[in-house]
C-alpha positions in Angstrom: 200.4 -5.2 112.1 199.0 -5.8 108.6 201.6 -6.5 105.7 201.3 -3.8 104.3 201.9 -1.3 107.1 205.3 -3.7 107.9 206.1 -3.1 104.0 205.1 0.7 104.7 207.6 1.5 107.4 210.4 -0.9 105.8 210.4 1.8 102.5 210.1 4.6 105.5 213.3 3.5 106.9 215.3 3.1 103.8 214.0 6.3 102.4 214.8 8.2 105.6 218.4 6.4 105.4 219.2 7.3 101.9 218.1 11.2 101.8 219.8 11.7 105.0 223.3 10.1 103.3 223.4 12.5 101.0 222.0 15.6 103.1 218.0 15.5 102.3 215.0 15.5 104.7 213.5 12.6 102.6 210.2 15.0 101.5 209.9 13.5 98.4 210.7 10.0 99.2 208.1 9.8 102.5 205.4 11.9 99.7 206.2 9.1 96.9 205.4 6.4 99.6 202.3 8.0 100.8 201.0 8.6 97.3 202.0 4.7 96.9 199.7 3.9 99.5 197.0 6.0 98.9 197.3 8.4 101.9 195.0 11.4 102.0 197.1 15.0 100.7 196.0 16.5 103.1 197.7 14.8 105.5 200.5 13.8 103.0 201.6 17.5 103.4 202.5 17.8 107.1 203.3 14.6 107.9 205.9 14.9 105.1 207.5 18.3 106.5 207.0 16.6 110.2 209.7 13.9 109.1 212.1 16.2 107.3 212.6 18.2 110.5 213.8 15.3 112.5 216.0 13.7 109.4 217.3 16.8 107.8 218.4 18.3 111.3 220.3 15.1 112.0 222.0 14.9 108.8 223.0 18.6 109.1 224.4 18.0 112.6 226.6 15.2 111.2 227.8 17.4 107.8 228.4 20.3 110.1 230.8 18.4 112.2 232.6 17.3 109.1 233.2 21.4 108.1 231.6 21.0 105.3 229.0 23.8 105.9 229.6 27.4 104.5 227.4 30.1 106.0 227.9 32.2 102.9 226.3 30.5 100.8 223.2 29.0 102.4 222.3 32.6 104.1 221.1 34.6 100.9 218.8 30.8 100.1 217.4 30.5 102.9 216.3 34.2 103.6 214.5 34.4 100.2 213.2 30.8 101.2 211.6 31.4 104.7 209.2 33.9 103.8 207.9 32.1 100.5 207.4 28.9 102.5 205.2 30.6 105.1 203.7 31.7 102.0 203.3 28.6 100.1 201.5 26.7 103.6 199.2 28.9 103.2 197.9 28.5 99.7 195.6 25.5 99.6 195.4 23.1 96.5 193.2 21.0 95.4 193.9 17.4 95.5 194.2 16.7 91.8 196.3 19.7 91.2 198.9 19.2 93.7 198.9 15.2 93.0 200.0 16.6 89.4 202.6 19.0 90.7 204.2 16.4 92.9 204.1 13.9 90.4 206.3 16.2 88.4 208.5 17.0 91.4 209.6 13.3 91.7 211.0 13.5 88.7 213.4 15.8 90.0 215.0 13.6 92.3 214.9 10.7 90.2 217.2 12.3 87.6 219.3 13.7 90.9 220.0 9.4 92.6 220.5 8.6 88.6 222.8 11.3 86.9 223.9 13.9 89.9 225.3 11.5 92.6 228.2 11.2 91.4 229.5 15.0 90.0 233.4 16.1 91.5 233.4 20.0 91.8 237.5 20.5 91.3 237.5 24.4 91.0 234.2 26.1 93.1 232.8 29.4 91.3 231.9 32.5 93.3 228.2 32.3 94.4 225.9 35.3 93.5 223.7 36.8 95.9 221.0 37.9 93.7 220.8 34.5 91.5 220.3 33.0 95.2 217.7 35.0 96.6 215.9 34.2 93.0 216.8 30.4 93.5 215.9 30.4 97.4 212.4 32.1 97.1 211.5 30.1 94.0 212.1 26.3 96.0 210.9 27.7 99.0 207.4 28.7 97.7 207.4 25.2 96.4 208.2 23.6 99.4 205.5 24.8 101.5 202.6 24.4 98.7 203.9 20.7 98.1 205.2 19.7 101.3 208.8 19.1 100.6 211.7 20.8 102.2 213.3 21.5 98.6 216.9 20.2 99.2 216.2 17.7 96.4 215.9 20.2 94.0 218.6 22.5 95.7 221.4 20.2 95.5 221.5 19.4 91.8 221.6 23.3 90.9 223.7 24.1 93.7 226.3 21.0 91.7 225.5 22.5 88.3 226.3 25.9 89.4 229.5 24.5 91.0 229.5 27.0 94.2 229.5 23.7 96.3 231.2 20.5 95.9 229.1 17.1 97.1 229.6 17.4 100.8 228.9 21.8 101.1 225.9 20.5 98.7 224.4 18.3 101.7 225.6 20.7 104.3 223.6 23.5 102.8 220.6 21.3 101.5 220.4 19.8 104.8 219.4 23.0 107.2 217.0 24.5 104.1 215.3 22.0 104.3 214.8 22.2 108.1 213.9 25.9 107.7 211.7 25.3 104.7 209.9 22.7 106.8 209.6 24.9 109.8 207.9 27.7 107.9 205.8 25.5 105.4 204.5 24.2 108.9 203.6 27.3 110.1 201.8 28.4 106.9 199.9 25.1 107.2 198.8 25.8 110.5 197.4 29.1 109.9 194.5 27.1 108.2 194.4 23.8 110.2 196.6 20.5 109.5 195.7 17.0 109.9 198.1 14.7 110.8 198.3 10.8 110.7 197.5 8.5 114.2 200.7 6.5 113.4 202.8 9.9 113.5 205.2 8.7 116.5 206.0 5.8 115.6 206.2 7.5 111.5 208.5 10.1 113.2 210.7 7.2 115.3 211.4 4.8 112.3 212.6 8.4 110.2 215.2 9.2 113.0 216.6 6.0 112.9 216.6 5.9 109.4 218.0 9.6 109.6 220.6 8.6 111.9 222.2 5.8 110.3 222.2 7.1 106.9 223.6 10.2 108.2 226.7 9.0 110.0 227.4 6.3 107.0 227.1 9.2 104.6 229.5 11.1 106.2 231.9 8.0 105.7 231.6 7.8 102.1 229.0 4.7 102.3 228.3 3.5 99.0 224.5 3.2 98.3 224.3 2.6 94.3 221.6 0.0 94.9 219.4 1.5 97.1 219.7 5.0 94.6 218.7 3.2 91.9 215.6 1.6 93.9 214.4 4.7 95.5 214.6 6.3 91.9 212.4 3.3 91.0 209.7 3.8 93.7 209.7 7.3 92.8 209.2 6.9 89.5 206.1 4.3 90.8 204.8 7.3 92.4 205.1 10.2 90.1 203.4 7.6 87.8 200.2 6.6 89.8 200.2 10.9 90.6 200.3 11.7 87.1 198.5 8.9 84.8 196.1 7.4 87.5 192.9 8.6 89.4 193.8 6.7 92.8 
């Protein structure tokens, strides 16, 4: 094993660990790694939706024990979502634009680690269906055409909106993003995927990342530092997508 593979599936394991704390898949994280280290989009794609059904179905298992989950609320989102991430699978990009779109998405969660981990919702407000479906179809179209699962950009506006307080927030964002990935997956495989030859043991390090960082969120484990460096390796990313030709 080369040093740079080792380095490769350390940052898989802490990203895995750190999205599934606070109720993500890890989408962006494993796409701002791959990006990192120059893997192909088109296999960047699947392989990232691959891993967010193993992590984000773990951490939703975990939230869902706690009762943190409300049906209410996530139905509406994910019934606009489905449809528009079958959708979005099936629209193919080319590799300079989507390496510009994602660079933009991983902004997103940098600002989420940095400035939305830490919001109290004291007094919930009613949700609305129609603002939802709207909200729901828009991430889901993005999720299948990027390859995330959209929870990272769920969450915050889900926290802004205040119809969820932190824990319903990675309840909910937890099984869209397992249904997002399900259908972007099917969209991409109506027009043929490629996935990498290091996909097992890709998929093994995620669910023990997944696991851990599940059951310690659920605690109320503190990960400040490892926010702050994931928003860092992000922000790496979204800067070699946006300003670089690699």
């Amino acid at each position: 094993m080369t040093a740079t593979l080792f380095l490769f599936y350390i940052l898989l394991f802490l990203v895995a660990f750190l999205y599934a704390s606070v109720g993500h898949g890890g989408a962006s994280g494993y796409l701002a790694l791959m990006a990192i280290f120059s893997i192909s989009p088109d296999v960047m794609k699947p392989t990232a939706l691959l891993l967010n059904l193993f992590v984000s179905l773990t951490s939703f298992i975990q939230y869902y024990r706690g009762h943190h989950f409300i049906w209410k609320i996530f139905l509406p989102l994910a019934l606009a979502s489905i449809p528009m991430a079958f959708l979005g699978g099936m629209v193919p990009v080319h590799a300079d634009i989507y390496k510009k779109i994602l660079g933009v998405l991983l902004l997103i969660p940098v600002v989420r680690f940095l400035f939305f981990s830490n919001i109290e919702v004291k007094e919930r407000n009613r949700s609305d269906i129609a603002l939802s479906l709207l909200i729901g179809g828009s991430i889901g179209f993005l999720s299948g055409l990027i390859g995330i699962g959209g929870g990272i950009i769920l969450s915050p506006v889900l926290l802004l909106l205040r119809w969820t307080d932190q824990k319903q927030t990675a309840a909910i964002s937890a099984l869209f993003i397992f249904v997002n990935s399900v259908a972007g997956l099917a969209g991409q495989f109506t027009k043929g995927i490629q996935f990498s030859s290091d996909m097992a043991t890709y998929v093994a390090i995620a669910f023990a990342g997944g696991i851990c960082g599940a059951y310690l969120g659920a605690l109320r484990f503190k990960q400040t530092i490892l926010k702050n460096i994931l928003a860092f390796v992000l922000l790496m990313a979204a800067w070699k997508l946006l300003f670089t030709h690699a």
